[in-house]
C-alpha positions in Angstrom: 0.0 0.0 0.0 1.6 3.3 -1.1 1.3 6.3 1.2 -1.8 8.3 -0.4 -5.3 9.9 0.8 -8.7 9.3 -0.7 -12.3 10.8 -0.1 -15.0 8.7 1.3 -18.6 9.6 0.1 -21.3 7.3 -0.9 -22.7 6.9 -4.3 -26.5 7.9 -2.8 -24.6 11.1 -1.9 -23.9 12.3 -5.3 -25.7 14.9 -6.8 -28.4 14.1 -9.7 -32.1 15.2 -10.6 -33.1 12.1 -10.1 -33.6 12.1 -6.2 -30.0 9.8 -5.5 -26.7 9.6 -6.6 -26.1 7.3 -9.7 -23.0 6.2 -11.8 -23.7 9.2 -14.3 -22.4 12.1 -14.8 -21.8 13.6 -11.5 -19.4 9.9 -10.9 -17.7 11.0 -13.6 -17.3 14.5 -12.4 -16.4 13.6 -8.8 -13.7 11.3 -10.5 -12.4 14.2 -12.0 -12.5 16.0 -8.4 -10.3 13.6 -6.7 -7.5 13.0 -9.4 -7.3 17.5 -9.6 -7.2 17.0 -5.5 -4.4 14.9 -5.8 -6.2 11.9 -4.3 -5.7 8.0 -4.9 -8.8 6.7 -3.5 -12.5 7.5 -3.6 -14.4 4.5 -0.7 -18.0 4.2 -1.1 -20.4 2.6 1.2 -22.1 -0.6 0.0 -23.8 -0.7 -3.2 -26.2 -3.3 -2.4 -29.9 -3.4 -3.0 -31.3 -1.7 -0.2 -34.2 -2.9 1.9 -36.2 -1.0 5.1 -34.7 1.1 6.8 -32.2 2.4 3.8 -29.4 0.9 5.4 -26.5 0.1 2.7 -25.4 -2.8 5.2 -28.9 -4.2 5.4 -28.9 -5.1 1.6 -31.4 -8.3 0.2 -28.2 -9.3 -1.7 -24.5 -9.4 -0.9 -24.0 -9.7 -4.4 -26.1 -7.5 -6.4 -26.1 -3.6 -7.0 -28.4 -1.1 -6.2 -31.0 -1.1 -9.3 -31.3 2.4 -7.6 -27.7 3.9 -9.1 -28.6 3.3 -12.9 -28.1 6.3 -14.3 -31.5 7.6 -16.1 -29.5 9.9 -18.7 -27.2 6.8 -19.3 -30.3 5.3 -20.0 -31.8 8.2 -22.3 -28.2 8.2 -24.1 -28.8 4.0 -25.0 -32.1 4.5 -26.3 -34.0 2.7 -23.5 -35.7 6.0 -22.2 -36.9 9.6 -23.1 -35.8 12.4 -21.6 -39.7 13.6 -20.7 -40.1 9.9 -19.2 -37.2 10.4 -16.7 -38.6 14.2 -15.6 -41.9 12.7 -15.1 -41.3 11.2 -11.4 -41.5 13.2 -8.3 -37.8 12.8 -7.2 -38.2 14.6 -4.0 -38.4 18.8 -3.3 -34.7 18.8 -1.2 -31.4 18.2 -3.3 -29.6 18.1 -0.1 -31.6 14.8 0.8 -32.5 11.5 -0.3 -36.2 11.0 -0.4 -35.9 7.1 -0.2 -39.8 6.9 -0.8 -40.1 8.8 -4.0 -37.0 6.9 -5.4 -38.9 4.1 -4.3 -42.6 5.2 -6.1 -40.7 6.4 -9.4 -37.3 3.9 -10.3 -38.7 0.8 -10.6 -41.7 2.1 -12.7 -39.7 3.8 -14.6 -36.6 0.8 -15.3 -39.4 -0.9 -16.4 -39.5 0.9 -19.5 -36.2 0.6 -20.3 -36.5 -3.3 -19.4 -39.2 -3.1 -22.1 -37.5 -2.2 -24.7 -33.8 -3.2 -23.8 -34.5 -6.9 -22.7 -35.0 -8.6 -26.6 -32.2 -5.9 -27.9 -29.8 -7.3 -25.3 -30.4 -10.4 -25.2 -27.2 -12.1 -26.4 -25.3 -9.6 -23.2 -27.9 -10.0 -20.3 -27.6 -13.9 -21.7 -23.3 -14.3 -20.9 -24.0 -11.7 -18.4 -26.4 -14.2 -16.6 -23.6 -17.3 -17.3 -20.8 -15.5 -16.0 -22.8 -14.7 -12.2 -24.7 -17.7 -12.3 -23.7 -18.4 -8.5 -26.2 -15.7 -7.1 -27.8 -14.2 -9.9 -30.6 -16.7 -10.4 -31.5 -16.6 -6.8 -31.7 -13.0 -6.4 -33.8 -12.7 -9.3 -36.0 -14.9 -8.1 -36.2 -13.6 -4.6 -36.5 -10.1 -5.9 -39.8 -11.2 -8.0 -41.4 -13.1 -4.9 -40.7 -10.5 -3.1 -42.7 -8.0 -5.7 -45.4 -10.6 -5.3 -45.9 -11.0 -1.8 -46.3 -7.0 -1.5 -42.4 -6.8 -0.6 -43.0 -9.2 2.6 -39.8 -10.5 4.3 -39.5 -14.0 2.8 -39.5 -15.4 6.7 -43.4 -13.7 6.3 -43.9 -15.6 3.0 -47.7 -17.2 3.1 -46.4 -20.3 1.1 -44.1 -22.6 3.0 -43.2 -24.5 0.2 -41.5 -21.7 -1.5 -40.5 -20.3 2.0 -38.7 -23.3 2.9 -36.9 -23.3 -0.7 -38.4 -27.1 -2.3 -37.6 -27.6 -5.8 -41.1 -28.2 -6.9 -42.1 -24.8 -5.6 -38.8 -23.1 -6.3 -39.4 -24.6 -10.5 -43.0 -23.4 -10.3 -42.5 -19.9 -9.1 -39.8 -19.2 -11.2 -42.2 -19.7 -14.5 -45.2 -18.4 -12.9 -42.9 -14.9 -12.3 -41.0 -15.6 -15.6 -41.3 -11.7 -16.6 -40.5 -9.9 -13.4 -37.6 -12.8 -13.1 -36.3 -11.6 -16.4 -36.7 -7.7 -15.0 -34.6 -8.3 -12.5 -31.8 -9.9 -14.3 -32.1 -7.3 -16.7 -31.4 -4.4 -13.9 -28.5 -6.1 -12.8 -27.0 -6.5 -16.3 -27.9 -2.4 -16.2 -25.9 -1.7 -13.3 -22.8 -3.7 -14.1 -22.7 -2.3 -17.5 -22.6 1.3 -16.1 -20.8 0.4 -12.9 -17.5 -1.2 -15.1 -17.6 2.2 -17.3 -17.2 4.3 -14.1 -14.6 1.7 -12.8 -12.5 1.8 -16.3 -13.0 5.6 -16.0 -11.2 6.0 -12.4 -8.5 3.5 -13.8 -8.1 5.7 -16.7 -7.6 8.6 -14.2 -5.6 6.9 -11.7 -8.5 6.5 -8.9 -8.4 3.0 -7.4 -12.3 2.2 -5.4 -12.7 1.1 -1.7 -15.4 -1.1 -1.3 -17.4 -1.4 2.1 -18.2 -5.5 3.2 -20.7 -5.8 5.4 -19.2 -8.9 7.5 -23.1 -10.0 8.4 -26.1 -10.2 5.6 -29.4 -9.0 6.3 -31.9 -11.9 6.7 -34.5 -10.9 4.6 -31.9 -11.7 2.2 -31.5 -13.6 -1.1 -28.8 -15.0 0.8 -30.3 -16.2 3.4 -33.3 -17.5 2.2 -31.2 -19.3 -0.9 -28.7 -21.3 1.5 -30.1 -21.2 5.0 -27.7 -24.0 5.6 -25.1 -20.9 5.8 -26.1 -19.9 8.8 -27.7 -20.6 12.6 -31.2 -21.7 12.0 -33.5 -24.0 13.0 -35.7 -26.4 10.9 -38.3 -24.1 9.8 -35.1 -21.2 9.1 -36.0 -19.1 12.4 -32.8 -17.7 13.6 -31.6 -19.2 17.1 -29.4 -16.4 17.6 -28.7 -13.3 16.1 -25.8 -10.5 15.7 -25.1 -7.3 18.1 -22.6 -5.8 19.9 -22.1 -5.8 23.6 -23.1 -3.2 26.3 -20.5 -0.7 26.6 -20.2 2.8 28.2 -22.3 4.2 25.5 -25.0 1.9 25.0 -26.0 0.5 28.6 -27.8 -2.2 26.6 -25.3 -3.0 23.4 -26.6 -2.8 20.0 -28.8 -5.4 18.5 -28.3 -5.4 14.9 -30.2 -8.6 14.6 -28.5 -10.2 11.5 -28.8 -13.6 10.9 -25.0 -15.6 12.5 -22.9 -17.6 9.9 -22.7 -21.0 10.8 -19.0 -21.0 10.8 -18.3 -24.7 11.6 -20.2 -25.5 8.6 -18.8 -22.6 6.4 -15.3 -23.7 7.5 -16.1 -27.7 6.6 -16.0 -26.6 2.9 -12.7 -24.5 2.9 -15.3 -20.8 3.2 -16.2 -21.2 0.0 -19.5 -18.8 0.0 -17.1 -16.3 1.7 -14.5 -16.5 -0.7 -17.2 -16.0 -3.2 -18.2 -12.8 -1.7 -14.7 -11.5 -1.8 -13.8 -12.3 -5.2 -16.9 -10.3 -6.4 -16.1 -7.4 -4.0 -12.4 -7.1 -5.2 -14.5 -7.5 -9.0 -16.5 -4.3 -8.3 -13.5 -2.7 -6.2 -9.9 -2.2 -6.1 -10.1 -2.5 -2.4 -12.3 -4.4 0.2 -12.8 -2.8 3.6 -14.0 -6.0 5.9 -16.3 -4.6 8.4 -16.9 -5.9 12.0 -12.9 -7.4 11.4 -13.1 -8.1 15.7 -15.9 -10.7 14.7 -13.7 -13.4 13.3 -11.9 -14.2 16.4 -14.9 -13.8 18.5 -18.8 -12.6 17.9 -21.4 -11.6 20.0 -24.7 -13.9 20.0 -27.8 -12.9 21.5 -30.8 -15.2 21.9 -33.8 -14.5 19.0 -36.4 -12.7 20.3 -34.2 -10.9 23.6 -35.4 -7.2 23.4 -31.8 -6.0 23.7 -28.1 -7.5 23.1 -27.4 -7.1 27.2 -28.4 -11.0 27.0 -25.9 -12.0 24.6 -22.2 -13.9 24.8 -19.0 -14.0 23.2 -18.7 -17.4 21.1 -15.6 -17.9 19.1 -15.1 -17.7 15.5 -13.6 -18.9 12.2 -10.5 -16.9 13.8 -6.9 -18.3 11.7 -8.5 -20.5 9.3 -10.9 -17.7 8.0 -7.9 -15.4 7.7 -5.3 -18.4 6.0 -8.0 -18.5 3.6 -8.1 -14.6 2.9 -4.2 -15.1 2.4 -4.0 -18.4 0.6 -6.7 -17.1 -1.9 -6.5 -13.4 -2.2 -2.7 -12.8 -1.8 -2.4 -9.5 -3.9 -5.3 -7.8 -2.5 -5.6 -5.0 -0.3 -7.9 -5.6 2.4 -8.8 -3.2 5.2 -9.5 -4.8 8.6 -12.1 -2.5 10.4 -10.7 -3.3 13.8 -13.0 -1.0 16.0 -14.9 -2.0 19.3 -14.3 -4.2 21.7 -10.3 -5.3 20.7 -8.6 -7.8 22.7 -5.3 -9.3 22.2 -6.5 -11.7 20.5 -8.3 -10.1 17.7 -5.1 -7.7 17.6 -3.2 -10.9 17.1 -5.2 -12.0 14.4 -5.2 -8.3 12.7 -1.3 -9.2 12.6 -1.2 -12.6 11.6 -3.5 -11.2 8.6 -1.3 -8.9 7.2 -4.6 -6.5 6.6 -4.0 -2.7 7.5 -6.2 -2.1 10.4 -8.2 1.2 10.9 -7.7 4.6 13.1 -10.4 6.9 13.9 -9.4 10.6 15.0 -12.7 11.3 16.4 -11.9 8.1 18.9 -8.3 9.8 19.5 -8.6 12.9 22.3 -10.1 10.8 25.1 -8.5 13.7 27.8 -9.5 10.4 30.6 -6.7 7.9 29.1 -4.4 7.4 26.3 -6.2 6.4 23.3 -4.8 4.2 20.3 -6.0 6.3 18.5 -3.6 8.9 18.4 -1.7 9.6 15.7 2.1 9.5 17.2 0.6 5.5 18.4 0.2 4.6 14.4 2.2 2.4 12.1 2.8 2.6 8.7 0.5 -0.3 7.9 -2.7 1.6 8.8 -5.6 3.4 7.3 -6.1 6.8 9.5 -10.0 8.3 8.9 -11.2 11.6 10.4 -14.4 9.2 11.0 -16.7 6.4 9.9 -19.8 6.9 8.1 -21.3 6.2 11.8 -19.6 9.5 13.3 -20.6 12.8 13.5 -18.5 15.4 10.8 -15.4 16.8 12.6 -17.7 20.2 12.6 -20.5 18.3 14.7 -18.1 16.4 16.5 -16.3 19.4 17.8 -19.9 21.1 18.7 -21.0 17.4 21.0 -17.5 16.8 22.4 -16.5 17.0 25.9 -14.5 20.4 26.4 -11.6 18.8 27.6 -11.2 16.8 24.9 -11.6 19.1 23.0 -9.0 20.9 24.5 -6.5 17.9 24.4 -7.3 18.3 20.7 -6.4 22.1 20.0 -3.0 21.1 22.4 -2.6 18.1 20.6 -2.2 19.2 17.2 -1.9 23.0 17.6 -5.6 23.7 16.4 -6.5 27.3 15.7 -8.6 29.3 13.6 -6.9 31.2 11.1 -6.2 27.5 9.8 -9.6 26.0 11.0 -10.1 23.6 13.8 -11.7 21.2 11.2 -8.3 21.4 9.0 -6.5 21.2 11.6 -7.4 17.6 12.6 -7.3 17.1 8.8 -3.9 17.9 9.0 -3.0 15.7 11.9 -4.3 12.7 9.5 -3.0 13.8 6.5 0.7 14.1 7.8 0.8 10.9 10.4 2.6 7.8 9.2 -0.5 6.1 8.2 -0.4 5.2 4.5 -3.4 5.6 4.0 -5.9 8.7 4.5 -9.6 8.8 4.2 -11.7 11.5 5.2 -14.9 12.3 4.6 -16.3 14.5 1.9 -18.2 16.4 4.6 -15.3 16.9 6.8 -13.2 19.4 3.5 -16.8 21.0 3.1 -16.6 21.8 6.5 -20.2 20.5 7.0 -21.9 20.0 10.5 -24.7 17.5 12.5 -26.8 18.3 9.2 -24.7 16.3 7.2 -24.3 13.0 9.0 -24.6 10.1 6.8 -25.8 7.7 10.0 -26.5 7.9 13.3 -26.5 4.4 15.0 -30.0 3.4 17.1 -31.8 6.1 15.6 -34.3 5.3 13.4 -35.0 7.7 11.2 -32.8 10.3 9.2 -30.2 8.5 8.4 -28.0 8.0 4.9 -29.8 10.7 3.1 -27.1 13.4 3.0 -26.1 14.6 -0.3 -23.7 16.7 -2.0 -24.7 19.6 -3.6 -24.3 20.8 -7.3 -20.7 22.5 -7.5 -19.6 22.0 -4.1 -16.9 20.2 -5.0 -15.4 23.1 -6.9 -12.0 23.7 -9.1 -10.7 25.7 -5.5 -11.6 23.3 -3.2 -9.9 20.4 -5.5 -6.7 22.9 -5.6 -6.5 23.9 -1.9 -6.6 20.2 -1.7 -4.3 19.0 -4.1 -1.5 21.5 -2.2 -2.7 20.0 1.3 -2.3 16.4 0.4 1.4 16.8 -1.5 2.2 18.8 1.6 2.7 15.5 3.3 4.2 13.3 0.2 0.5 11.6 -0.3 
């Protein structure tokens, strides 16, 4: 990994008239932004298919794209739209905001037009498209049309069993009876790979390489899931016996309970990971670079009973620790992949983290702890780390430094010699930028100097999240050059 610095901002966050980000334009544009900044990297969230909630890391495939980032003027430009048909939608009144249910009322209606008239035209494409993801493809097709037939029901809420519970009569019968919507699809996912590996080509072409965000757990209203329930801890009628969270700490008094589905990892292990490899290898297809989330969850995971109203109730049971990472090594020996080693860290999983040879992750926002040293501190790091102002799960360093405890922020202005002719924000940007980390990622947000109203999650709270959005022009020709003198400042 050679010392450089990179932007993280989600693909929802781009700017379009079409109510989200897409791989249009704007992708192109933003491209453009980070090679004129003098950035290497641009790290997105996931780009899953998302489900309720509008979580990126609570996607009904681990596989697929988002039908939601295909590009309605890429569309008009291949003949499978009009320019009058992709106005026509209500896209939502705020373009500093993602209005997740007019996306929701006007994309699919309106891909089905383009499916219409694309699907016979492309057939021969769609058709060694299709071949060459026939692993998960199929199944998420398939899923994706029940779904549409059962009024978008979780498939655990499904009213036949037979097709609940995955039996080949059922599983044959369902597919023809949904033929068309089966077909529709398959057809958005040939869409968004044909648009995602033109963006991809067009960051290689300008010397971008692409983080990608993996989600260590899947949702379990998931294709996933309901294709290969064998994958994971359920019982005979595929009712979770335990589920995923996080354990109490000093900021949750009850942990988190994030409810995903555990891996059966004794299972997953008996046939040398090969679902997980899977995963990766079309991760490090889409991306340059995988960023493995939850890493701390390989050497041990927290399971909480199904049905316990909170994750106080849950245990630490060990995991595919050394032979999940030997595999990672034996199989993906030239990749870069980022451990996200944040939480509850024990020797152990620090252990692992080395025997893994995978950069692990600093957080500034975890680093001025006035109470006790923190690891987080930059004069702690080593060279084989990736140093973030914060996750997408943090406040911007603007809102952080309006909700932090004085005397950490005080530690902080000491620390790294903040002050306001430079700006406190820049400041801690600085103390990033120029630490021995190789790697620097910061949020768009956090050069925009942006505040609470532009954080991209808040975690336990409901409502609000993931809808933040650039504007038109904020990434301007200055800010790429004020950044471009910033980042070679420090040999990145």
């Amino acid at each position: 990994m050679e010392r450089a610095a990179g932007i993280l901002l989600s693909v929802s966050s781009l700017p379009s008239p079409y109510g989200i980000g897409t791989l249009g334009k704007a992708a192109y544009d933003f491209v453009d932004f980070l090679a004129a900044a003098g950035q290497k990297y641009w790290q997105m969230l996931p780009v899953g298919p998302i489900s309720y909630g509008d979580s990126p890391y609570q996607a009904f495939s681990a596989f697929a794209g988002n039908p939601y980032y295909i590009d309605p003027d890429l569309l008009i430009a291949d003949g499978l739209l009009t320019a009058d048909e992709a106005a026509a939608p209500d896209w939502g009144a705020d373009p500093a905001r993602v209005d997740y249910g007019a996306v929701y009322a006007g994309r699919f209606a309106l891909l089905e037009k383009a499916f219409d008239r694309g699907w016979d035209r492309d057939q021969a494409d769609v058709t060694r498209f299709l071949v060459q993801n026939r692993a998960w493809l199929p199944d998420y097709a398939l899923f994706m049309a029940l779904k549409r037939h059962f009024n978008m029901a979780a498939w655990t809420q499904w009213p036949d069993e037979d097709i609940r519970l995955r039996r080949p009569d059922a599983v044959a019968a369902w597919a023809t009876k949904l033929d068309r919507d089966v077909r529709f699809f398959t057809y958005l996912q040939y869409l968004f790979q044909k648009q995602w590996d033109a963006l991809k080509a067009y960051c290689a072409n300008k010397g971008i390489k692409t983080i990608g965000d993996l989600p260590i757990y899947v949702a379990m209203d998931s294709a996933d899931v309901w294709s290969c329930p064998k994958n994971y801890q359920l019982d005979e009628k595929n009712v979770p016996t335990a589920v995923a969270g996080v354990p109490p700490d000093a900021f949750t008094a009850d942990g988190q309970l994030w409810g995903n589905p555990l891996y059966d990892w004794e299972r997953m292990a008996a046939d040398g990971f090969s679902w997980w490899e899977a995963r990766m290898r079309r991760t490090l297809a889409l991306f340059d670079v995988a960023r493995l989330d939850h890493f701390r969850g390989l050497e041990s995971y927290w399971a909480v009973p199904y049905g316990d109203p909170t994750a106080a109730t849950g245990r630490w049971v060990t995991g595919p620790g050394m032979a999940f990472v030997g595999m990672l090594r034996e199989r993906f020996p030239h990749s870069l992949i980022i451990a996200e080693d944040l939480g509850f860290i024990t020797p152990e999983v620090r252990a692992l983290l080395d025997a893994s040879g995978c950069p692990g992750m600093k957080v500034l926002e975890f680093a001025f702890d006035h109470r006790e040293p923190s690891e987080h501190l930059p004069h702690l790091f080593t060279p084989n780390t990736v140093c973030y102002t914060a996750t997408h799960d943090n406040e911007t360093l603007a809102g952080w430094m309006q909700g932090v405890d004085p005397a950490d922020l005080r530690f902080a202005k000491e620390y790294l010699g903040l002050n306001e002719d430079e700006g406190f924000a820049w400041g801690i940007l600085r103390g990033g930028m120029g630490s021995v980390a190789r790697l620097f990622i910061a949020q768009m947000q956090d050069y925009l100097g942006l505040g609470p109203e532009a954080r991209m999650n808040t975690p336990g709270v409901a409502a609000g999240n993931w809808q933040w959005r650039l504007l038109p022009g904020a990434a301007s020709p200055a800010l790429a050059e004020k950044l471009r003198r910033f980042t070679a400042r420090y040999g990145r």
